[in-house]
N, C-alpha and C positions, 0 to 999 in steps of 0.2 A: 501606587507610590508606597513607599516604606514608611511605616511609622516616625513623625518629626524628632522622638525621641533621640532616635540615633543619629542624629546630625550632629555637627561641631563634633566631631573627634580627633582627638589628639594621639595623642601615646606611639607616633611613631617614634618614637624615642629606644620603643621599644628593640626596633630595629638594630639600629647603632649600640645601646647604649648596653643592650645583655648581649651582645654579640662579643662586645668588648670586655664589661665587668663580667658577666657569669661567666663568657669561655675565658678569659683573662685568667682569672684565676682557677679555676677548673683545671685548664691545659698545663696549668704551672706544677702541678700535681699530680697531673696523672701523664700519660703519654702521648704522642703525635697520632696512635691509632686513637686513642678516645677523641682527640680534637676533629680528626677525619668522619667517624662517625658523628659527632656533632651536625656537622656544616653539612654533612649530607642530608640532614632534617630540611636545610631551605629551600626555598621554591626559589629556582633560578632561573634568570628569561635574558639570554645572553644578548650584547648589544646586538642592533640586527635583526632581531628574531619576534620582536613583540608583535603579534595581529590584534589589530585595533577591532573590535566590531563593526560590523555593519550594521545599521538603524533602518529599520521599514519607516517608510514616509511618516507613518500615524505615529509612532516613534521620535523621530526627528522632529514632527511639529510639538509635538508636547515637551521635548526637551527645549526647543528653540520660542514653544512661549512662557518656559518657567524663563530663561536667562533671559527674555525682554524684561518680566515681573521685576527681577531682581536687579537690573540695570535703571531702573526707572523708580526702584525704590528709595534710590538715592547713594547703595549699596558703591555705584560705581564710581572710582577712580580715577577724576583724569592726568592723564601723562605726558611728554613729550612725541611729537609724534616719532620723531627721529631715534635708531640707536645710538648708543654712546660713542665718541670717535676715543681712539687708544688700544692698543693691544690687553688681551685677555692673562691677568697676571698669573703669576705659577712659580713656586715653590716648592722645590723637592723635600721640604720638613711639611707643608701644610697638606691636605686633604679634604677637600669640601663635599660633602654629601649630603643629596638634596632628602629631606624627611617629610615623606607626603602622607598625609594622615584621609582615607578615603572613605565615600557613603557610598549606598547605591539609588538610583530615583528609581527604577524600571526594574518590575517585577521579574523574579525569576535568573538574578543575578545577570540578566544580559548587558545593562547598561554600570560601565567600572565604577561610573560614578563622578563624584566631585572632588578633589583635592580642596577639604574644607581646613586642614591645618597644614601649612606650607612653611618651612624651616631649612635651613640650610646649618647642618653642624659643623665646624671646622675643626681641625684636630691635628696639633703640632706634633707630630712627634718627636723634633726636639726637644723641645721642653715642657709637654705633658700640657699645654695650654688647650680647653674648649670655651670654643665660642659659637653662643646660638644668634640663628639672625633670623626673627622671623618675618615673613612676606605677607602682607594684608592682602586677601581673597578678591577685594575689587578693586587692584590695579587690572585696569585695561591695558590687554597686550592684543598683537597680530596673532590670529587663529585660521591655519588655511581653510577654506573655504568658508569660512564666518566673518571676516572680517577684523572687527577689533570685539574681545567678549572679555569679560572677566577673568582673571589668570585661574579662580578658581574653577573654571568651565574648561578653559584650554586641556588640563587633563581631559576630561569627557573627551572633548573632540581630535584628539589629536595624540593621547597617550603621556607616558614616561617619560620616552626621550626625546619627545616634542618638548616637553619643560625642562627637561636638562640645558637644549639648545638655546630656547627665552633666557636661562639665564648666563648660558655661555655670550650672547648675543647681544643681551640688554643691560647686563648686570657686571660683565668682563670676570666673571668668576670661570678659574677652572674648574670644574664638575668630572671628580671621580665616578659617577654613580648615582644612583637612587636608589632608597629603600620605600619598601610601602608597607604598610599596615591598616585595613581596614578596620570600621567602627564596632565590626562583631566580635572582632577579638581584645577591646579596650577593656575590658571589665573580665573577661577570663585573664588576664595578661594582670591587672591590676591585685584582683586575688589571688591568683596563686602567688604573687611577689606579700603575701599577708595584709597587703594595704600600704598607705604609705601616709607620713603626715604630713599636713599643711597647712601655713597658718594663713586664716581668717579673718578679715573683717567684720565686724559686727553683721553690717550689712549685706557679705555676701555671706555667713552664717547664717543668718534669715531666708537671703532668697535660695539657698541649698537647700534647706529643712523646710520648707513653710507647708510644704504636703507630705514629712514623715514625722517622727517622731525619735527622733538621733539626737535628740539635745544636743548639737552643734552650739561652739561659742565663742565668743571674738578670741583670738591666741590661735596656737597649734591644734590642731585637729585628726584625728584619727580616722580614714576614707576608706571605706570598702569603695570596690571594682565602681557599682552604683553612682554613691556618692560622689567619688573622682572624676566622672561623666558627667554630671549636674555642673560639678564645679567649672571640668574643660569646656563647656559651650555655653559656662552664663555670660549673655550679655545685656539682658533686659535692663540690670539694674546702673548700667554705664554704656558703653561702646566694643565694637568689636575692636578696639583699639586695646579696651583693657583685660581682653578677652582673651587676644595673644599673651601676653603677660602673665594670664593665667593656666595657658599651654605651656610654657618655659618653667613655671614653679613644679607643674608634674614632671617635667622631664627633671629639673632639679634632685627632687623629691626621689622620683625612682632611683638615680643615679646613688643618692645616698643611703635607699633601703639596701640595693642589689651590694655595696659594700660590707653591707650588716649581716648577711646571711650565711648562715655557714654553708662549710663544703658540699653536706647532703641537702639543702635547700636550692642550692644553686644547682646540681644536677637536675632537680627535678622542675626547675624554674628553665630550664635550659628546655627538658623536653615537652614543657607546654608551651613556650614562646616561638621558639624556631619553625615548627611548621604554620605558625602565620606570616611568616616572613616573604615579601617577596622583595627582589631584587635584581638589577643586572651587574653588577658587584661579583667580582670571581674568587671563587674558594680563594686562589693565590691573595687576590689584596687582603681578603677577609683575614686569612692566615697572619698577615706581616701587620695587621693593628690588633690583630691577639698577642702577638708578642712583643709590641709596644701597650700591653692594656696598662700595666704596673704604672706607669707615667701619669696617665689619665687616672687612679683611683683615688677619690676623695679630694677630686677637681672643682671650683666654683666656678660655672661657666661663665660667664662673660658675655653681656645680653644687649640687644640692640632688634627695633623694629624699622621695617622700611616699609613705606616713607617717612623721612622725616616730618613732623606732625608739627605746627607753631598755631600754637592755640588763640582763638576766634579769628584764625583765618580756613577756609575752605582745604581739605585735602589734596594732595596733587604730588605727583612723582613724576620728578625731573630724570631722568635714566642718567644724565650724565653726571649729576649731583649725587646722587645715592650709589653710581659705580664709584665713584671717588671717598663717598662715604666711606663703604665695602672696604674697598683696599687699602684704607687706613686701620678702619675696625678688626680686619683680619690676618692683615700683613705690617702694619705699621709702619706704610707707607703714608706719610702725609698729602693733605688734600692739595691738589694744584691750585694757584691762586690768577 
């Protein structure tokens, strides 16, 4: 097993978000050969085409008795058993793309891992609007041959665009795509953007620092790659409730460093972020929200967590509640009554 360190990662933001700002502005300046060479950096796994691995038995039991552990820790979610009835909404200004932030449990990179930070970015290209919606790891969904597991398992078992489908399915979102970014490149990805700030709580200033010596302090705060990791998966000190929450302020946070940097910073934030990139996202779409990035710069995304949470009552996700949610939150379609 991998060091616990590297759990809770976030930063697939990074994905979306310098694909957008740094070539955005990049390609505005330079030519369609420089944007071409860009995008040639990403790892591309065309729909269709992902092979999922195969697990040896001794494999499979170890992975099938950490998600009993985590299911029984209370971790899980219950939900509807039923999908949502309604058609899958769709918008030729919006674009939803799913932002899966990945570990790995199984030595030796064989096993993809867990989609422990799950987000869906939305992005009008009308009118330059983003909205993040992030997805709690212990909703229970259907996983073929497993049954019902964790959503944040169903990656492991089942891949990419097995959770593109969960949410075409359960959630009535149309899904452009997936980006992935796993937890080894959150903190190269973090530095080389110089850090980013974010403000603090007293208390999560404490549990940030309490084994360095960063003099962290309640206000804004100044994060190396490190730091930014401590902060994307603390949840000791609250819930994974508030945890997400604090996945959306980096993605925030980046968003407003990757505006700040000039042209030669962004070149070179370009060629250390891109080849961690993975994707089934085609040069063509990637192309057509680079030249909508201008819209998007100096955006305040617009944030919302599913499920909806009503405090001192137990957690639970209604699929046909939270699709209706959704398609208000992102289409502004209001909720059926």
């Amino acid at each position: 097993m991998k060091n616990n360190k590297k759990k809770w990662i976030l930063l697939i933001a990074a994905g979306v978000l310098l694909i957008l700002l740094v070539l955005g502005i990049a390609a505005s300046k330079f030519f369609a050969r420089y944007l071409d060479e860009k995008l040639d950096k990403i790892s591309y796994t065309p729909t269709g085409t992902y092979v999922h691995p195969e697990y040896t038995e001794e494999e499979t039991a170890l992975l099938e008795e950490e998600s009993r552990k985590e299911i029984e820790s209370g971790e899980a979610i219950e939900t509807s058993a039923a999908p949502p009835e309604g058609e899958v909404v769709w918008d030729s200004d919006v674009i939803n793309i799913l932002l899966l932030g990945t570990d790995e449990r199984l030595p030796y990179g064989h096993d993809p891992g867990r989609a422990d930070a799950i987000q869906v970015i939305s992005l009008n290209r009308s009118d330059g609007s983003v909205k993040l919606s992030s997805f709690e790891r212990g909703i229970m969904v259907p996983v073929p041959d497993h049954d019902i597991d964790l959503l944040t398992h169903a990656f492991r078992w089942a891949g990419p665009e097995y959770m593109l489908s969960l949410f075409r399915d359960y959630f009535l979102l149309d899904m452009a795509g997936y980006v992935q970014v796993d937890f080894e490149s959150f903190i190269e990805i973090i530095d080389a953007m110089g850090g980013i700030d974010v403000e603090l709580t007293e208390v999560e200033a404490w549990a940030i620092d309490k084994d360095f010596e960063h003099h962290l302090s309640e206000g804004v705060n100044h994060l190396d790659g490190a730091l930014a990791l401590r902060f994307a998966r603390l949840r000791s000190i609250d819930s994974n409730w508030h945890r997400v929450e604090r996945q959306r302020s980096v993605i925030q946070a980046a968003m407003s460093k990757a505006k700040s940097l000039s042209l030669k910073e962004l070149d070179a934030l370009a060629d250390t972020v891109l080849p961690l990139i993975h994707t089934n996202l085609t040069k063509e779409q990637i192309s057509d929200l680079v030249h909508h990035a201008s819209k998007f710069l100096g955006a305040t995304a617009e944030q919302m967590t599913v499920p909806l949470r009503i405090p001192g009552e137990p957690a639970r996700c209604d699929f046909q509640f939270e699709a209706e949610r959704l398609k208000e939150f992102i289409y502004g379609i209001g909720i059926e009554k």
